[in-house]
C-alpha positions as CSV (number, residue, x, y, z in Angstrom):
1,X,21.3,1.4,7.1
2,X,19.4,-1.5,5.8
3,X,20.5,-4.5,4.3
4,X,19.5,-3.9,0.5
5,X,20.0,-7.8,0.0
6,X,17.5,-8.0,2.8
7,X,14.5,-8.8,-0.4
8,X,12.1,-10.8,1.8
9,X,12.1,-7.5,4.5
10,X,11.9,-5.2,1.7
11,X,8.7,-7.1,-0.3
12,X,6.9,-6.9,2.6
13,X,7.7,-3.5,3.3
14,X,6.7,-2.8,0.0
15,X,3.4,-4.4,0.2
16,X,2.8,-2.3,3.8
17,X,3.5,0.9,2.3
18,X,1.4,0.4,-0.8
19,X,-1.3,-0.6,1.4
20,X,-0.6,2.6,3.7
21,X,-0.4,4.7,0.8
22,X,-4.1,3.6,-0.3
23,X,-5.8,3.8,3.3
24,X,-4.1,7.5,3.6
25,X,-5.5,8.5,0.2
26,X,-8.9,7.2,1.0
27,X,-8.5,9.2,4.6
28,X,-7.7,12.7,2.7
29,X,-10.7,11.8,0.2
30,X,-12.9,11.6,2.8
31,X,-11.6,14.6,5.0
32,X,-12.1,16.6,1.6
33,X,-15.2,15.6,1.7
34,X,-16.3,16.4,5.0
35,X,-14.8,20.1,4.4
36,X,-16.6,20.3,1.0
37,X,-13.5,20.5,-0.7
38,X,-12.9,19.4,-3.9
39,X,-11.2,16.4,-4.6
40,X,-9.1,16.6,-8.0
41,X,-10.2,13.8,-10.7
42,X,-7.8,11.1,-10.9
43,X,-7.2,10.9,-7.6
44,X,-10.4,8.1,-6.7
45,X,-8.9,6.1,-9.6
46,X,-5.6,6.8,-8.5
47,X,-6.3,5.1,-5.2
48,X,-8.3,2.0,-6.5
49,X,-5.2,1.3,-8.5
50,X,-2.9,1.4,-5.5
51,X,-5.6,-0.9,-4.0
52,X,-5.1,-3.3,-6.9
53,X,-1.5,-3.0,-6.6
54,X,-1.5,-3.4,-3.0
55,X,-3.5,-6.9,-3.7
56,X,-2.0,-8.1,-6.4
57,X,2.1,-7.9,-4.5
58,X,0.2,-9.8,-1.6
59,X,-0.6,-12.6,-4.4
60,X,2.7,-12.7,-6.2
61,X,4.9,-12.2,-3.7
62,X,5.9,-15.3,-1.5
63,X,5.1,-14.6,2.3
64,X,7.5,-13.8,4.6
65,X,9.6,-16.8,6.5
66,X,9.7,-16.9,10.0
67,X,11.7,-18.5,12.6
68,X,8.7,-20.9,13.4
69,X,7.7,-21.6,9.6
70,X,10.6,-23.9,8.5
C-alpha cells in the first residue's frame, strides 16, 4: 500500500494522471471521429478543462525532489 504521507509522489502522480486522462480523451475523440460516430457535447470542453487542469497543477505544484537536486 502506498505511503498516503508520501504528498510529493502523490502530486506528481496526480499531475500524470490528469494529463493521461486528457491525451486518452482526445484519443477516443478522434477514434469517434474516424468511425463517424458521434461525439456527445461537453465532452471537447470537458477535455480542454482537464488540459487546463493538467497545466495549471504543473504551475502550482513545487517539482518533485530528487536525490541529485539538494
Amino acid at each position: 500500500m502506498p505511503d498516503p504521507n508520501d504528498i510529493p509522489r502523490r502530486r506528481g502522480r496526480l499531475v500524470l494522471d490528469v494529463t493521461t486522462a486528457a491525451s486518452e480523451v482526445s484519443r477516443l475523440v478522434h477514434e469517434a471521429h474516424d468511425l463517424n460516430l458521434p461525439v456527445e457535447p461537453g465532452v471537447r470542453p470537458g477535455r480542454d478543462s482537464l488540459v487546463r487542469w493538467a497545466v495549471l497543477l504543473e504551475e502550482v505544484l513545487p517539482p518533485e525532489r530528487g536525490l541529485g537536486s539538494i
